[in-house]
C-alpha positions in Angstrom: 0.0 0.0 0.0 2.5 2.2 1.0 5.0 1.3 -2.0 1.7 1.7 -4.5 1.1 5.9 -3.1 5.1 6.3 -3.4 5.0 6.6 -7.4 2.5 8.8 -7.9 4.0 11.2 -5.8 7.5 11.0 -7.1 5.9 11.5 -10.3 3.7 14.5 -9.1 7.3 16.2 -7.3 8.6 15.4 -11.2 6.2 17.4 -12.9 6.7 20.4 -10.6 10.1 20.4 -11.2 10.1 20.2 -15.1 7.0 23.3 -14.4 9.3 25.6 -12.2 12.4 24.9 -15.0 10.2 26.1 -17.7 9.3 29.3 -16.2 13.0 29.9 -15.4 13.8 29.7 -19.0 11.1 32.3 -20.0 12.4 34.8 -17.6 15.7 33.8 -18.9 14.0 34.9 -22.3 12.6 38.0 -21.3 15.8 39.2 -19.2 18.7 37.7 -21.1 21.3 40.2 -18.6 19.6 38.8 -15.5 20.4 35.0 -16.5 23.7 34.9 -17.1 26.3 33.1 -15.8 29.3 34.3 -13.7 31.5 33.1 -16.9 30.1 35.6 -19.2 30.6 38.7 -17.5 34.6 37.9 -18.0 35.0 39.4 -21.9 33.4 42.8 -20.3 35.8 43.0 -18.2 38.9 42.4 -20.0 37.3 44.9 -22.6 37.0 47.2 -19.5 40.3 46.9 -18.4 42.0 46.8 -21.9 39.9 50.3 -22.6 41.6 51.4 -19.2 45.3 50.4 -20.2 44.7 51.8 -23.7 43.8 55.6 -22.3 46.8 55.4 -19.8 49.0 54.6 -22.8 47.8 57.4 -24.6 47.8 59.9 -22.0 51.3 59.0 -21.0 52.1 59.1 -25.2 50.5 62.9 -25.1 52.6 63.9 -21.7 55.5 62.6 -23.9 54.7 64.4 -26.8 54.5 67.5 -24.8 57.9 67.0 -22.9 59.6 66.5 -26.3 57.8 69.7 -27.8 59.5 71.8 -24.7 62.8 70.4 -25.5 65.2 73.0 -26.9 65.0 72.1 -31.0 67.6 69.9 -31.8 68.5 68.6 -28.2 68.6 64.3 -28.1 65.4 63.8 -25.8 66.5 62.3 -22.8 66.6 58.2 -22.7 64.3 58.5 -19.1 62.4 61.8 -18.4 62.7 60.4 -15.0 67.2 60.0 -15.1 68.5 62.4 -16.8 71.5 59.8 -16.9 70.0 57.3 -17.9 72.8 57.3 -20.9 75.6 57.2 -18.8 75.5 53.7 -16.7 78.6 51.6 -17.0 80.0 50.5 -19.9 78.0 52.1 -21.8 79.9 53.6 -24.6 78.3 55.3 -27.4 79.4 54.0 -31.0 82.1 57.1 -31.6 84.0 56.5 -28.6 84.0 52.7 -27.9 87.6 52.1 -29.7 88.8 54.8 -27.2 91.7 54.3 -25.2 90.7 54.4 -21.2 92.8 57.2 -20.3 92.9 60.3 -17.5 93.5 62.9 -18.5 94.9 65.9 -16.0 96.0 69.5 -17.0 98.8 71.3 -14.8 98.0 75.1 -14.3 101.4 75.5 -12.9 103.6 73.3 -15.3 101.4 73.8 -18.6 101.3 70.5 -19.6 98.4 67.1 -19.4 99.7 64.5 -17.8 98.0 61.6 -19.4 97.3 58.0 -16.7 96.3 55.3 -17.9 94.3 53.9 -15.4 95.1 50.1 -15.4 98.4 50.7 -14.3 97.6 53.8 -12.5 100.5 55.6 -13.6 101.5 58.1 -15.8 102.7 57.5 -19.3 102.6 60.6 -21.0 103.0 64.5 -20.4 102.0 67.1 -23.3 103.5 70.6 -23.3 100.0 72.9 -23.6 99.3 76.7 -23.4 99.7 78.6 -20.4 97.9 77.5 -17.1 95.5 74.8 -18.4 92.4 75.0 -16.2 90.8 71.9 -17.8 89.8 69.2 -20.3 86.6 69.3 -22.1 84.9 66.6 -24.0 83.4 68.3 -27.0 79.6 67.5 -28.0 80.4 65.1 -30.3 82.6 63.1 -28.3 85.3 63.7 -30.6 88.2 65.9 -29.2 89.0 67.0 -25.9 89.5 70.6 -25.4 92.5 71.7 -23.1 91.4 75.4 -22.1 94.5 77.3 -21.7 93.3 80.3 -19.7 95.9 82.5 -19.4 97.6 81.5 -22.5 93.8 82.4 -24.8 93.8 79.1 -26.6 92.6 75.8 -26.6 94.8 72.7 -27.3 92.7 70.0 -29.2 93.7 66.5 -28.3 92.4 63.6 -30.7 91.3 60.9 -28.0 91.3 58.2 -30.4 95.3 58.4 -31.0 96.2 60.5 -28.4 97.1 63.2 -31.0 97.7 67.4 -30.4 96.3 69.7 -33.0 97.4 73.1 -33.4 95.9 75.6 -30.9 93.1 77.7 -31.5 93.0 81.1 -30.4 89.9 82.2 -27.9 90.6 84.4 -25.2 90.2 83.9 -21.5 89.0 79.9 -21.4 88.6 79.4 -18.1 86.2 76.7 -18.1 84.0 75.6 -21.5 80.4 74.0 -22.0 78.4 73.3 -24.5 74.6 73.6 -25.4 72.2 70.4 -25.7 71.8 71.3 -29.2 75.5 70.9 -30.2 75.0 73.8 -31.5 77.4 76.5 -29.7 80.4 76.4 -26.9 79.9 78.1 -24.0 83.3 79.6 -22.9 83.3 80.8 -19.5 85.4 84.0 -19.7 86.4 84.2 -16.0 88.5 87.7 -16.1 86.8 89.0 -19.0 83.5 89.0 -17.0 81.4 87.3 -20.0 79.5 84.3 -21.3 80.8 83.6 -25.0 78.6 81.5 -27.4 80.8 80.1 -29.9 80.5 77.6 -33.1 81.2 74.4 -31.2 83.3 73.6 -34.1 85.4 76.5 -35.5 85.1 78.3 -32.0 84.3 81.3 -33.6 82.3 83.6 -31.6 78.6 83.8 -32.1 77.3 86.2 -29.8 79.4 87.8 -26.4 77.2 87.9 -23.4 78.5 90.4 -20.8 77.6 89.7 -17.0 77.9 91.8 -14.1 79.0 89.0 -11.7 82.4 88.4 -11.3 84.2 84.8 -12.1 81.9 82.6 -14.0 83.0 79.3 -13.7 80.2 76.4 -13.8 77.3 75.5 -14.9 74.8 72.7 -15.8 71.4 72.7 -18.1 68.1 72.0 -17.1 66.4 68.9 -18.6 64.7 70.4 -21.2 67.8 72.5 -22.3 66.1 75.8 -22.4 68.3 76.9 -19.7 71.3 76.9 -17.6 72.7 78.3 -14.4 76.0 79.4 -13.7 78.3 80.0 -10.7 79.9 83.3 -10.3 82.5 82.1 -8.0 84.4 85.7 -7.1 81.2 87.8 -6.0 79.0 85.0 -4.8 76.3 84.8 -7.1 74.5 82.5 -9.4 73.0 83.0 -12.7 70.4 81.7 -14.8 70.6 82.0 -18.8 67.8 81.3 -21.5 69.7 79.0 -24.0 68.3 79.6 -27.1 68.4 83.8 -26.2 71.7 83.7 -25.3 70.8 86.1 -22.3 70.5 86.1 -18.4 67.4 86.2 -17.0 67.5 86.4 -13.3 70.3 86.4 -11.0 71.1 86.2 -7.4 73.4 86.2 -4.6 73.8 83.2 -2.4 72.8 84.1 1.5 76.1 84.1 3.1 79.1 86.4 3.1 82.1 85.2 1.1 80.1 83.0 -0.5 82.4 80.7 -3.4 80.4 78.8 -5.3 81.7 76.6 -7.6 80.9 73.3 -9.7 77.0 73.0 -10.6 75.2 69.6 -10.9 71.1 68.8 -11.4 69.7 65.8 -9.8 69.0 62.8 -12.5 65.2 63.7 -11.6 65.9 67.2 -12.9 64.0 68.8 -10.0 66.8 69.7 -7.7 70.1 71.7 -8.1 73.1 71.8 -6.6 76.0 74.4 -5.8 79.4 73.6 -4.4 80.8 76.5 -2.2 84.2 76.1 -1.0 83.6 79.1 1.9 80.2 77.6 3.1 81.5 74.3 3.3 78.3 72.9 1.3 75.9 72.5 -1.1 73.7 75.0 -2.0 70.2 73.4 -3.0 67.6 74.9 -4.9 64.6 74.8 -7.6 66.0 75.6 -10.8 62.6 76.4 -12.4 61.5 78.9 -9.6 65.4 80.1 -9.3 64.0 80.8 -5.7 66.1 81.2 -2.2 68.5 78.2 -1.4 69.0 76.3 1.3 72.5 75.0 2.3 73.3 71.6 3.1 76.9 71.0 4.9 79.2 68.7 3.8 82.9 69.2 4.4 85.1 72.3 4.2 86.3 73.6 1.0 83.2 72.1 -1.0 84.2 71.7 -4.4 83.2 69.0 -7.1 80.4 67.4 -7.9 79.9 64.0 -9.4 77.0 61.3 -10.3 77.4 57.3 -9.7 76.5 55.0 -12.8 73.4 53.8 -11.5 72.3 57.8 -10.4 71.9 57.1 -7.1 74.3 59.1 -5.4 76.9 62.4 -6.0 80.2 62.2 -4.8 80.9 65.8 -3.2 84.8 66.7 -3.1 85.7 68.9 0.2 89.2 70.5 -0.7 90.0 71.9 2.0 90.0 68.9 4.5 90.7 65.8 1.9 87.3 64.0 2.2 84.6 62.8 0.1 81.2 62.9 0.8 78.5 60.9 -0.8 74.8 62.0 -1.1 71.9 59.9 -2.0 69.8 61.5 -4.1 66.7 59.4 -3.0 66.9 60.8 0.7 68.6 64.1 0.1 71.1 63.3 2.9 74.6 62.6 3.0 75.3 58.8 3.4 79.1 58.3 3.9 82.3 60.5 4.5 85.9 59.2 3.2 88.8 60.8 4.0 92.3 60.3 2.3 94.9 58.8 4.3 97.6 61.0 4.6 95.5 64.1 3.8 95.0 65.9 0.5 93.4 68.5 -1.8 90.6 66.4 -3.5 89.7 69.0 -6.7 87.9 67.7 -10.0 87.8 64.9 -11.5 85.3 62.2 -13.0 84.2 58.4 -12.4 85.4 55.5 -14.5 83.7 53.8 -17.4 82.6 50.9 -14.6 81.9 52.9 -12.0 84.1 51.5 -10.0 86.8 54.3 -8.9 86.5 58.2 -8.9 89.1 59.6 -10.2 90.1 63.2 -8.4 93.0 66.0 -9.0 95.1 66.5 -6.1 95.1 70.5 -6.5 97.7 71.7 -3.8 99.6 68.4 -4.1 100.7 67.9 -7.6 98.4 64.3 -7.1 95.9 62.5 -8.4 93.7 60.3 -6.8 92.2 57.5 -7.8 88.9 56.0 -5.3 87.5 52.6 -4.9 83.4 54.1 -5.0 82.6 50.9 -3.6 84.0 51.1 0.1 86.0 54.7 -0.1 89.6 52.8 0.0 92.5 54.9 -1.9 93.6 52.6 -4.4 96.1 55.0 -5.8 98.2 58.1 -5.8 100.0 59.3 -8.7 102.4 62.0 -8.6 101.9 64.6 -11.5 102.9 68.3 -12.5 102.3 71.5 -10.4 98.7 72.6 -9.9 96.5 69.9 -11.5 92.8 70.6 -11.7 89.8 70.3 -14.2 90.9 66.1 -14.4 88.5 64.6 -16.9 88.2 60.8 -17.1 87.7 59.4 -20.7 86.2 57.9 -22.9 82.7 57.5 -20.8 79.6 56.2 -21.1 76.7 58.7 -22.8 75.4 60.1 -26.2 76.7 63.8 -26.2 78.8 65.8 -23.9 77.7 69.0 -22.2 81.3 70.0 -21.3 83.5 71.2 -18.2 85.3 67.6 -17.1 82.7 65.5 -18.6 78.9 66.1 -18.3 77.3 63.5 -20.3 73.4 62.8 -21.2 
């Protein structure tokens, strides 16, 4: 009896179901959205998020565009808008100078001559007779010729760096330090005595235009990342300058906050956002907005503050403090100064530059007739070379990056 009700009822609950599964589907019908499954929601989102990734891509396409069309015309855009030396990690040799002999190259003010190291043997191997008091060696734009700048003498000795050959001198008057604009276009000589900013063919060195300043010593200087300008130290009164590029002109001026200031080597972070000034009497770097050209603030590192000099990988800057024979290394990350090394013996770290590796800063020993060669790794003295009176603007070469902005080696 009880087996005979059973089927009847499993047949009734049957019937109910198929019932309820065929309204489902017409509400499926009338509401196709509502009824779908998880899985098909998945191609609306991918189209979502490739719709997403597309408009980032093209916004960061148009905030390119409009970096390079800011760029001075005719300036290499830079590698990284975010490094500015991005070009110059280690070994990284452009095409022109990749045959180069690794050489060091450091010019005597008080003997007139180079003495040329060669920095596997960390000794010297050749001296050159040059003009009188050779301030120092500048890599030209192209990477082709370094530029011994004869200051008192007016002239510049051309040196072939690819056979260590010596051209015949080329008259320009008062050399003191030279540069050279993104563009390739011009030199930059920094007329020191004559109180003026020359712009000059970068080739024939034949002057372009003669800016006059009312500062007194211009020395250094470095360019901002879209080339349009540059600011210079004007080492005798205390001041700095900032020049429109393509005017040729100065534009604002001012005088650093401290009396006796002596500023001297210039150098922008890789970020392009911060400068900053060596000054040997405020034992420090002066740190400011290049853009706003606004008040500095001085950060101390050592006395007689002097050069200024980026790692391969752009982390740090190694800071040369003449006056007490130290080192100091900043990290451009934090802002801060992460390590102090100090010459055994004592010295008179000056200029200089950092090897094709990275591995050793290379730094004139100014009132020691020395050079000195650094292990950037740990801060150990691996070397020190005797050479001729007064040695100064040292410039390392060849090194890595596509074009050379001048003074010992700037390179982007």
């Amino acid at each position: 009896m009880a087996r005979g009700t059973s089927r009847p009822l499993a047949r009734a609950h049957r019937r109910h179901a198929t019932v309820r599964a065929a309204a489902a589907l017409l509400l499926c019908a009338a509401a196709v959205p509502a009824c779908a499954s998880s899985g098909d929601h998945r191609p609306d989102r991918a189209a979502s998020a490739s719709a997403r990734q597309s408009a980032l891509q093209a916004s960061a396409a148009a905030r390119r565009k409009a970096e390079l069309a800011r760029l001075l015309p005719g300036m290499p855009p830079p590698l990284d808008p975010h490094d500015l030396y991005a070009a110059d990690r280690a070994g990284k040799l452009s095409r022109t100078v990749k045959d180069y002999p690794s050489r060091v190259y450091v010019p005597n003010t008080l003997s007139d001559t180079v003495s040329v190291i060669d920095p596997k043997k960390f000794k010297v191997i050749r001296t050159i007779q040059v003009g009188h008091q050779p301030q120092h060696v500048v890599p030209s734009w192209d990477l082709k010729t370094l530029w011994v700048n004869n200051d008192l003498g007016n002239t510049l000795t051309p040196i072939n760096p690819a056979n260590g050959r010596v051209g015949r001198p080329v008259d320009v008057h008062d050399p003191y330090n030279l540069y050279f604009t993104p563009d390739g276009k011009y030199a930059v000589v920094m007329a020191s005595m004559d109180r003026a900013l020359v712009f000059r063919d970068a080739h024939t060195m034949k002057v372009v235009k003669s800016v006059p300043v009312d500062c007194y010593g211009v020395n250094h200087a470095d360019f901002s990342p879209d080339g349009r300008y540059f600011i210079v130290s004007c080492e005798f009164s205390g001041e700095l300058l900032k020049v429109d590029t393509a005017k040729k002109k100065v534009i604002a001026k001012q005088r650093l906050p401290i009396a006796g200031a002596m500023p001297q080597d210039v150098k922008i972070s890789p970020n392009g956002k911060t400068w900053y000034i060596a000054d040997m009497v405020a034992n420090g770097l002066w740190v400011l907005n290049g853009d706003t050209f606004g008040k500095p603030r001085l950060l101390p590192t050592g006395k007689g503050t002097h050069g200024l000099y980026v790692s391969r990988d752009s982390r740090s800057m190694y800071i040369s403090n003449r006056g007490e024979g130290t080192i100091s290394v900043l990290s451009f990350k934090t802002g801060k100064l992460v390590r102090r090394w100090r010459l055994p013996g004592g010295g008179s770290p000056d200029m200089g530059g950092v090897s094709t590796d990275g591995k050793v800063l290379w730094l004139s020993g100014r009132y020691n007739a020395e050079v000195y060669a650094i292990d950037t790794r740990t801060g150990r003295l691996r070397a020190r070379i005797p050479v001729g009176g007064g040695p100064h603007g040292l410039a390392v070469y060849p090194q890595p990056g596509r074009y050379s902005l001048g003074h010992t080696g700037i390179f982007r």
